[in-house]
DOVO-622838 format. One record per residue: residue number from 1; x, y, z of N, C-alpha, C, O in turn. Coordinates in steps of 0.05 Angstrom, whole numbers, padded with zeros to 5 digits. Atoms other than C-alpha are relative to their C-alpha. Last residue first. Layout:
DOVO-622838
[NUM; [X; Y; Z]; [X; Y; Z]; [X; Y; Z]; [X; Y; Z]]
...
This chain:
DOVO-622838
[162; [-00027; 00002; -00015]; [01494; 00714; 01034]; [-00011; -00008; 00028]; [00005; -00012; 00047]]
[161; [-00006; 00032; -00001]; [01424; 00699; 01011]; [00033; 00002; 00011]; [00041; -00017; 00024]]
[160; [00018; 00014; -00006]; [01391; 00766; 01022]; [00018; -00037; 00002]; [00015; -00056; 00017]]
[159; [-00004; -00010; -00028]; [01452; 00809; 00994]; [-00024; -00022; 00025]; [-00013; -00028; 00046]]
[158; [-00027; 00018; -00010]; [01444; 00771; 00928]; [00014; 00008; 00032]; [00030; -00005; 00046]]
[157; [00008; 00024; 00004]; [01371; 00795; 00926]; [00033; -00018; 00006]; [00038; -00037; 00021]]
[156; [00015; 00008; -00033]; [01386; 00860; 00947]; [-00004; -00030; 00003]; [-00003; -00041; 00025]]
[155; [-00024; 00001; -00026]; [01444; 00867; 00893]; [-00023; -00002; 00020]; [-00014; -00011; 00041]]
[154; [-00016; 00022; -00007]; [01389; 00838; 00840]; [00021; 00004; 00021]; [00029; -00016; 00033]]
[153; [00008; 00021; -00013]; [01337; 00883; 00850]; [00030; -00018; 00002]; [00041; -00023; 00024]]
[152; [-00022; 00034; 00008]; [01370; 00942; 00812]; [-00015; -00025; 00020]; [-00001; -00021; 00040]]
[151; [-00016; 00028; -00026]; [01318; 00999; 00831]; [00015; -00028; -00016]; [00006; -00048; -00028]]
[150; [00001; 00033; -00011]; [01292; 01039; 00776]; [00008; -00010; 00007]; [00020; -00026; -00008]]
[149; [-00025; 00021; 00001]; [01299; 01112; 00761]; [-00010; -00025; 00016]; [-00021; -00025; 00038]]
[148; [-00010; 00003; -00019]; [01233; 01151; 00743]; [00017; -00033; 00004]; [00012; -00056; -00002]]
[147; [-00007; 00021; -00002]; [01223; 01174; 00679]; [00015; -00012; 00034]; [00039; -00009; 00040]]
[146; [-00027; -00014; -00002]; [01175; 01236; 00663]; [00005; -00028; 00012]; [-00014; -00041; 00020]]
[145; [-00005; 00009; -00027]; [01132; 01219; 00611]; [00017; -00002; 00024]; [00039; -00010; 00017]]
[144; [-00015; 00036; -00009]; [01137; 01246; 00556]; [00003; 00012; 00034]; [00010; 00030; 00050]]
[143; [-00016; 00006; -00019]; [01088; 01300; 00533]; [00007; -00025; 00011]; [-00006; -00046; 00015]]
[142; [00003; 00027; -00019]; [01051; 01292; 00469]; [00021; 00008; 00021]; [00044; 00007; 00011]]
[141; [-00020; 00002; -00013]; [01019; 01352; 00446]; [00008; -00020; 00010]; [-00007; -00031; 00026]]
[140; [-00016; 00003; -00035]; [00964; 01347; 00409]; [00029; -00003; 00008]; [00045; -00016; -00005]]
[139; [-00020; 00026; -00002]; [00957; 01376; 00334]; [00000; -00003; 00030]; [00008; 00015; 00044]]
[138; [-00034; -00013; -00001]; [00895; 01427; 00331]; [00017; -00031; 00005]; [00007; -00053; 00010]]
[137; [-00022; 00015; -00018]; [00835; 01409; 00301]; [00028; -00001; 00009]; [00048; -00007; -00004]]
[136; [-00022; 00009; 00018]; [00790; 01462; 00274]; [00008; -00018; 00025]; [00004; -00017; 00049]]
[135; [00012; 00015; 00032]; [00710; 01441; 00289]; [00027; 00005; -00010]; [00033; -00009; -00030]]
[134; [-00030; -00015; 00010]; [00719; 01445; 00366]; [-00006; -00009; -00035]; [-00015; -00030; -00045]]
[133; [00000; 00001; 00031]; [00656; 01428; 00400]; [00017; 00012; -00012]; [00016; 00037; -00011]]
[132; [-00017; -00029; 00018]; [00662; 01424; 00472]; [00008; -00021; -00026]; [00019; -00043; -00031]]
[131; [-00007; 00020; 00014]; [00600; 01412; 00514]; [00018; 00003; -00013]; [00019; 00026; -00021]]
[130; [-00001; -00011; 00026]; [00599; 01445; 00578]; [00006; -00016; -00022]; [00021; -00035; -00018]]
[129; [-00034; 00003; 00008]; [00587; 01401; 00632]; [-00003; 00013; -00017]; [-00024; 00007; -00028]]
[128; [-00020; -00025; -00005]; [00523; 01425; 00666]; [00018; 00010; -00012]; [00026; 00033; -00013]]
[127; [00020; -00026; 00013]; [00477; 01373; 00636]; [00019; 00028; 00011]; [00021; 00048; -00003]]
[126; [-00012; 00008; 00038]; [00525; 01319; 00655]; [-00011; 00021; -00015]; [-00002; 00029; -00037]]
[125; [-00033; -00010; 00000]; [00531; 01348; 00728]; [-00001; -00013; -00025]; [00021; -00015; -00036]]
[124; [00002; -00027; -00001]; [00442; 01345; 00734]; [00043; 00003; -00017]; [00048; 00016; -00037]]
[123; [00022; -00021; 00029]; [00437; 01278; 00705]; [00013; 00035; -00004]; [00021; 00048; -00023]]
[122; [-00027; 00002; 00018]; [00505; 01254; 00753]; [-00027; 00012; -00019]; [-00023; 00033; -00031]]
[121; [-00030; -00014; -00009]; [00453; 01283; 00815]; [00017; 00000; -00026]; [00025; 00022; -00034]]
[120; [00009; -00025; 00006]; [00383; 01253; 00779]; [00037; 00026; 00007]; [00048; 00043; -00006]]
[119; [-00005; 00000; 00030]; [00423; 01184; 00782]; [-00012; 00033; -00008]; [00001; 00045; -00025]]
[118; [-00031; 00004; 00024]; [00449; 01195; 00846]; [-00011; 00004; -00024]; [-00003; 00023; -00037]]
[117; [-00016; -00019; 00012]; [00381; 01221; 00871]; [00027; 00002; -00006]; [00038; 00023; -00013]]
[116; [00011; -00020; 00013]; [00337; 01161; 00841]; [00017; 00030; 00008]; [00021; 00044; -00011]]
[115; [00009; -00025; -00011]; [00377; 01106; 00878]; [-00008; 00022; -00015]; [00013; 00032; -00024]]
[114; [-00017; -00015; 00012]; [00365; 01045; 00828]; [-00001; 00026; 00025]; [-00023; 00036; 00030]]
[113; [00007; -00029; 00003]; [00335; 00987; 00875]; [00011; 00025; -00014]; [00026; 00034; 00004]]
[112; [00011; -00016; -00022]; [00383; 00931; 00890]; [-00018; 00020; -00022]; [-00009; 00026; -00044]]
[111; [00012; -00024; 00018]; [00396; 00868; 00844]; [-00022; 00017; 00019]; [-00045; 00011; 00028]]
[110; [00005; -00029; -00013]; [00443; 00812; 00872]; [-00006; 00028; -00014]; [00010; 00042; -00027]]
[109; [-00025; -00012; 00003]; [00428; 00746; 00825]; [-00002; 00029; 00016]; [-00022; 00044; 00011]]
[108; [00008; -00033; -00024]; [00392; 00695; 00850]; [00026; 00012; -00013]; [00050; 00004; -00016]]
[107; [-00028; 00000; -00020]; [00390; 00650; 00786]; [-00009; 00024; 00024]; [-00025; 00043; 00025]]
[106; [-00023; 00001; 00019]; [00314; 00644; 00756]; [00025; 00001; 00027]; [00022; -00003; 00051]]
[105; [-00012; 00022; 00025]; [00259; 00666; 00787]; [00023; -00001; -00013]; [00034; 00019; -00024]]
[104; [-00013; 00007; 00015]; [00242; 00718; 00848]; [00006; -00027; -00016]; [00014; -00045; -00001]]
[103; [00017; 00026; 00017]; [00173; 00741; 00876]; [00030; -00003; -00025]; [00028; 00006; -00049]]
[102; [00014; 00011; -00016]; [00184; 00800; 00919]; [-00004; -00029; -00011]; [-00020; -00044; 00000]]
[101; [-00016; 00009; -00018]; [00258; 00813; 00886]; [-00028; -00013; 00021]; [-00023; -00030; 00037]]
[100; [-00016; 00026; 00002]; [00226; 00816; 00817]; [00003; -00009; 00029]; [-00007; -00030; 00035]]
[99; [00005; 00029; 00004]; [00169; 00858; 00839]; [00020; -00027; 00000]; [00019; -00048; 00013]]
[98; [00015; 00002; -00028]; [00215; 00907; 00875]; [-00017; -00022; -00014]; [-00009; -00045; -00010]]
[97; [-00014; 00008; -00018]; [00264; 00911; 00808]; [-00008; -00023; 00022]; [00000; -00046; 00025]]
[96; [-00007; 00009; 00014]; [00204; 00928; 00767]; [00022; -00026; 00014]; [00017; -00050; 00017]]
[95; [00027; 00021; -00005]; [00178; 00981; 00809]; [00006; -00027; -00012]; [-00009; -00040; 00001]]
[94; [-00002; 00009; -00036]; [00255; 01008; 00811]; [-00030; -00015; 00009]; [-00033; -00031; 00027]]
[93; [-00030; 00011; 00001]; [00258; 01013; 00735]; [00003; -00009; 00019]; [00013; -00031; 00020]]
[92; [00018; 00022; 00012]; [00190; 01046; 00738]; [00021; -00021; -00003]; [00010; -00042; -00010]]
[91; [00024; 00003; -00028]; [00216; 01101; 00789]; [-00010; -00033; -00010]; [-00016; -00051; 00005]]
[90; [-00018; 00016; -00030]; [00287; 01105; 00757]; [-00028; -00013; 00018]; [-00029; -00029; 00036]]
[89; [-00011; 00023; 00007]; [00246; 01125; 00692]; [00010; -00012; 00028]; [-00001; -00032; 00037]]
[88; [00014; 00030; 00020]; [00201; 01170; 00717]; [00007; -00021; 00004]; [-00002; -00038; 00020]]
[87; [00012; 00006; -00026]; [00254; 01206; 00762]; [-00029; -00025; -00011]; [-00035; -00049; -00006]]
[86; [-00020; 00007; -00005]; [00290; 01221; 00697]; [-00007; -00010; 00021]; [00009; -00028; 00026]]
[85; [-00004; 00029; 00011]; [00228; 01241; 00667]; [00021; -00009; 00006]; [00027; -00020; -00015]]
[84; [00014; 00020; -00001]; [00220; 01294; 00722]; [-00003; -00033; -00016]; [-00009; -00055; -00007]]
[83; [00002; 00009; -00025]; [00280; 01322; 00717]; [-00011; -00022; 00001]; [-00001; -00045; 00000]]
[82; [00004; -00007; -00027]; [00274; 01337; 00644]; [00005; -00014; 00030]; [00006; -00038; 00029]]
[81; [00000; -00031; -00001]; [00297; 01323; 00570]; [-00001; 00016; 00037]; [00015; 00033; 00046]]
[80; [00031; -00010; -00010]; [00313; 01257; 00579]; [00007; 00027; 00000]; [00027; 00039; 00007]]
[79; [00012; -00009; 00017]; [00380; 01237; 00535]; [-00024; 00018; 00004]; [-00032; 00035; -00012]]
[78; [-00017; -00019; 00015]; [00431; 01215; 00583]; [-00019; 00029; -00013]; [-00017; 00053; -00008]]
[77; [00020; -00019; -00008]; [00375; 01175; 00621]; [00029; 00027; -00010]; [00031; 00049; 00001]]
[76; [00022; -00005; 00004]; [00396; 01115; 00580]; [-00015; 00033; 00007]; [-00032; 00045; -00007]]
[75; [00009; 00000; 00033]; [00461; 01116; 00585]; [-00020; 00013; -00009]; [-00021; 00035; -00022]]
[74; [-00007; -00033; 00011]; [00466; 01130; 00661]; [00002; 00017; -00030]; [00001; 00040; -00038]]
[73; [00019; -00025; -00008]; [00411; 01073; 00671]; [00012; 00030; -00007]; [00000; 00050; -00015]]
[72; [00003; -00013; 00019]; [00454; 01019; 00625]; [-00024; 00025; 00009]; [-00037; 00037; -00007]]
[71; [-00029; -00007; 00013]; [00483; 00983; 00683]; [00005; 00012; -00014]; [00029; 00019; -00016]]
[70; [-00013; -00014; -00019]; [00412; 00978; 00722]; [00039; 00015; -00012]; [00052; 00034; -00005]]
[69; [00020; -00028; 00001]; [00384; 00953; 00658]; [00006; 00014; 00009]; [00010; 00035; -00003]]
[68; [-00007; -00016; 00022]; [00435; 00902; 00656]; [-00008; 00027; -00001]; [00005; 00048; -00005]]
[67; [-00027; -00010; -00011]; [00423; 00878; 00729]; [00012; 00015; -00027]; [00029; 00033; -00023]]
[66; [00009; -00016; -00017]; [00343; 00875; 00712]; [00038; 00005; 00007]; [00044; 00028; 00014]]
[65; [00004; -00023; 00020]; [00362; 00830; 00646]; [00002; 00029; 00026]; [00016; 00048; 00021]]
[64; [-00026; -00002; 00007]; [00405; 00778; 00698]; [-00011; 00032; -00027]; [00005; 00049; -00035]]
[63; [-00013; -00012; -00022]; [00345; 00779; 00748]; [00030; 00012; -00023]; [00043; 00032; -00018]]
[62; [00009; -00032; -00023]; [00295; 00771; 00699]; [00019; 00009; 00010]; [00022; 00032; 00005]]
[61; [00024; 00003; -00027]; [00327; 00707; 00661]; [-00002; 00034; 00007]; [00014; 00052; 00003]]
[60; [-00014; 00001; -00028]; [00373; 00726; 00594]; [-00030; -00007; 00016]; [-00052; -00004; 00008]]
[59; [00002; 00030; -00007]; [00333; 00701; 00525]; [00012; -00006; 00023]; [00014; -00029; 00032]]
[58; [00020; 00011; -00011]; [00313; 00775; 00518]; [00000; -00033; 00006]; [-00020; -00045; 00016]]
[57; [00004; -00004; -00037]; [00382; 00798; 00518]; [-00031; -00013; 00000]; [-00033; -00028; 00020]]
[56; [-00015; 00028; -00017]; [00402; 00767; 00454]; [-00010; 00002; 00028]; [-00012; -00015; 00045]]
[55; [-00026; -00002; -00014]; [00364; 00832; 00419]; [00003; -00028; 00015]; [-00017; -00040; 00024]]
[54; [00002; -00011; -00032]; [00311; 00823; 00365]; [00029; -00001; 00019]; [00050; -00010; 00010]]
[53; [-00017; -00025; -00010]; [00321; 00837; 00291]; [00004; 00000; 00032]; [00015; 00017; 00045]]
[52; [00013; -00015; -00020]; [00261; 00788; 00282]; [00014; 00023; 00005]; [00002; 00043; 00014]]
[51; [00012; -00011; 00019]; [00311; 00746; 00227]; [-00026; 00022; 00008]; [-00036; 00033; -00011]]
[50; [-00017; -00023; 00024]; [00367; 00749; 00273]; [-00022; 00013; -00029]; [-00021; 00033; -00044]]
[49; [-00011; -00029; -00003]; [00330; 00731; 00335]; [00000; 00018; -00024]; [-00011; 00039; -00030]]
[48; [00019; -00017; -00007]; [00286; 00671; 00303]; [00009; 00038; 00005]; [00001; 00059; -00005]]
[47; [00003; -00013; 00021]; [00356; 00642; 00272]; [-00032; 00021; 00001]; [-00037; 00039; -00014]]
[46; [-00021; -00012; 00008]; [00380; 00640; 00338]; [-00010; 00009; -00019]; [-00013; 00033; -00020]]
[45; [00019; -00020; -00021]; [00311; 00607; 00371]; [00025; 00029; -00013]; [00018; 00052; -00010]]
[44; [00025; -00015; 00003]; [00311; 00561; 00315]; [-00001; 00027; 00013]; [-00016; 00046; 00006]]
[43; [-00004; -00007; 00031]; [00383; 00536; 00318]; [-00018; 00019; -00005]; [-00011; 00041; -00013]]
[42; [00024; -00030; -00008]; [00378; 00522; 00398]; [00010; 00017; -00028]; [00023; 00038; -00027]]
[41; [00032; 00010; -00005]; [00395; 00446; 00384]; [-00013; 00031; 00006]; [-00037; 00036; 00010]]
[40; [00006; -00011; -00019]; [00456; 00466; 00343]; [-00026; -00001; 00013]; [-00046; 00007; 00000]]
[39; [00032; -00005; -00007]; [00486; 00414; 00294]; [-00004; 00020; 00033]; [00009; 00015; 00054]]
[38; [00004; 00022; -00025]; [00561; 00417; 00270]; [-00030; 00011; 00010]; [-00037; 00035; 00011]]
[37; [-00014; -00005; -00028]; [00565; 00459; 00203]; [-00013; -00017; 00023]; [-00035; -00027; 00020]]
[36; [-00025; 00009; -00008]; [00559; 00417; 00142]; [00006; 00018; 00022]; [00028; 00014; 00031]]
[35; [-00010; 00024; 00005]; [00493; 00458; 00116]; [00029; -00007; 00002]; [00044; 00009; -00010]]
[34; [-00008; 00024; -00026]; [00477; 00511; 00157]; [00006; -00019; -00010]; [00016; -00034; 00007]]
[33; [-00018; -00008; -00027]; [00445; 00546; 00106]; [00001; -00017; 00016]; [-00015; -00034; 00022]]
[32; [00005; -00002; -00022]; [00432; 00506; 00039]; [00003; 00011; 00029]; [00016; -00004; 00044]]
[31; [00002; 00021; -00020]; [00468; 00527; -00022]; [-00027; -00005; 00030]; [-00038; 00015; 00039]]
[30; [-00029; -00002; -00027]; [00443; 00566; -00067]; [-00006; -00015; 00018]; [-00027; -00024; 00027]]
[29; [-00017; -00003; 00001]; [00407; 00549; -00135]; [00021; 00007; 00021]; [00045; 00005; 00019]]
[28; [-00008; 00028; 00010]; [00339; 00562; -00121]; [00029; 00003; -00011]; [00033; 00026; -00020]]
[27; [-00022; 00008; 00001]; [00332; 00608; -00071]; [00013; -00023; -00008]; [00027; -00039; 00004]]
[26; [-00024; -00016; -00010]; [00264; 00632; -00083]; [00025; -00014; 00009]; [00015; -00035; 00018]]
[25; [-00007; 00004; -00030]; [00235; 00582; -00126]; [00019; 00010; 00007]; [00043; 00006; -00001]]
[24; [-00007; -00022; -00016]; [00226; 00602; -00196]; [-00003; 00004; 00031]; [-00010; 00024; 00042]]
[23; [-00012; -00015; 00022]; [00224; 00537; -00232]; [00022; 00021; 00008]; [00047; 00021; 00007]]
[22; [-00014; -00013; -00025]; [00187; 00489; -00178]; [00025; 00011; -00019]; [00044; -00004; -00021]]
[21; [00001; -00021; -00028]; [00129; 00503; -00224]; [00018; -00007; 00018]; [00014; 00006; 00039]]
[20; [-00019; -00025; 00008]; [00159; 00482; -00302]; [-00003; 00012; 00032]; [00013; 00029; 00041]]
[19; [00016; -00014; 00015]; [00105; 00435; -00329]; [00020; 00025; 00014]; [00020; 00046; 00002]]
[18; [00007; -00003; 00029]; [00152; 00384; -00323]; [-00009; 00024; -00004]; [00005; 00037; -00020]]
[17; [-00025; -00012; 00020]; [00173; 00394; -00254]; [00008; 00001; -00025]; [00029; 00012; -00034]]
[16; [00001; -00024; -00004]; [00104; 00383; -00237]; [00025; 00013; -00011]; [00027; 00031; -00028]]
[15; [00020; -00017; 00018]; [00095; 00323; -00274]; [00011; 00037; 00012]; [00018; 00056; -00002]]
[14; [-00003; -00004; 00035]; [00154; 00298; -00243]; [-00021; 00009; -00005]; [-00019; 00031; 00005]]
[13; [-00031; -00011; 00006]; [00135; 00303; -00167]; [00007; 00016; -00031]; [00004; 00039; -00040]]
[12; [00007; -00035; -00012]; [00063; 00288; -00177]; [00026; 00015; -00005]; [00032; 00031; -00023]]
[11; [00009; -00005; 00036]; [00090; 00216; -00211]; [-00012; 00038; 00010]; [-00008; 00058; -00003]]
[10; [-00025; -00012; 00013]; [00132; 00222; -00143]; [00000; -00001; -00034]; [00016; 00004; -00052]]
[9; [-00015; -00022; -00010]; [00072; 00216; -00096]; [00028; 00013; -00022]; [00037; 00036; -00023]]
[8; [00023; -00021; 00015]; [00034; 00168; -00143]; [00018; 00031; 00009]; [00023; 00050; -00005]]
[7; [00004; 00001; 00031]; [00092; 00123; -00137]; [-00013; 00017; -00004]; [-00005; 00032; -00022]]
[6; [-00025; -00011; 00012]; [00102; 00131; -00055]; [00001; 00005; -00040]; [00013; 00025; -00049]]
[5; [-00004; -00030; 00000]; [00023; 00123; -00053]; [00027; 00013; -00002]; [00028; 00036; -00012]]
[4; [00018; -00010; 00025]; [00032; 00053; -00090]; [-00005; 00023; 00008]; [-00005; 00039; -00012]]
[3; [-00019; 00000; 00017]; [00095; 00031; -00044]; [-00018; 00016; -00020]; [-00008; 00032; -00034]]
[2; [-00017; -00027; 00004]; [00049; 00058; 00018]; [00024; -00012; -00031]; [00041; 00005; -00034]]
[1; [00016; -00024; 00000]; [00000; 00000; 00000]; [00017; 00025; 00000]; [00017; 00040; -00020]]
C-alpha cells in the first residue's frame, strides 16, 4: 500500500517539474544554510532573533536583564529632557526591580533598587558640563613621561642569601 502512494507521490513530483512550477523558487540554486556545520539544538531560537532583529538579551532570566538595565541607567537617562522624566524612569525601573525581588525566578542574582538622587545628581553634572565642540583640530601635544629611576633588584637579592 504505501509503495503505490510513494509512486503516485513522485509521478506528482515529475509532472510538476515538467510543467515548469518548482522553476522560480526563491533560492533556487544556493546552497543550503547551515549545511555541514556541527548541529545546534537552539538553531531556531538564533535564527528567530536574527531574522526578528531582536536583541540576545531577551533570552537572559529577569534577574540577569534587571542587572543590565541597572548598568545601562546613566546611558539611558543621558537623553531625557527633564528632571521629572529622569525620576520617571528610575521610578519604573525600581517598580520592576521590587516585583522581581518579591517574587524571584531564575539565578539569584544581587539586584538593589536604582537610587533616584544619584542618578538625577550625575543627570544634573552631565547637563552642566559644557559641551566642547571644536571644528578646527589642533595637533596634540605629546608630553613624555617623566622617567623615574629603577631599583636594581638583584644586589638585594644577592645580599639576602649571603
Amino acid at each position: 500500500m504505501t509503495e503505490a502512494w510513494e509512486a503516485s507521490v513522485e509521478a506528482k513530483i515529475r509532472g510538476a517539474v515538467q510543467r515548469g512550477e518548482f522553476d522560480d523558487l526563491p533560492g533556487m540554486g544556493k546552497p543550503i544554510p547551515g549545511r555541514g556545520a556541527p548541529y545546534d539544538e537552539s538553531w531556531w531560537i538564533k535564527s528567530f532573533l536574527e531574522r526578528e532583529a531582536l536583541p540576545s538579551d531577551l533570552l537572559l532570566p529577569t534577574s540577569l536583564q534587571l542587572r543590565r538595565r541597572v548598568e545601562q541607567v546613566p546611558d539611558e537617562v543621558r537623553d531625557l529632557p527633564t528632571e521629572q522624566s529622569v525620576r520617571d524612569f528610575v521610578g519604573q525601573l525600581n517598580a520592576q526591580i521590587v516585583a522581581w525581588l518579591r517574587n524571584p525566578d531564575g539565578p539569584r542574582v544581587a539586584v538593589r533598587p536604582v537610587n533616584t538622587e544619584d542618578v538625577v545628581r550625575r543627570w544634573r553634572a552631565e547637563r552642566a558640563r559644557p559641551k566642547i565642540t571644536s571644528t578646527v583640530s589642533e595637533p596634540a601635544t605629546v608630553v613624555a613621561p617623566s622617567r623615574r629611576r629603577r631599583r636594581n633588584w638583584w644586589p638585594l637579592w644577592r645580599r639576602r642569601r649571603d
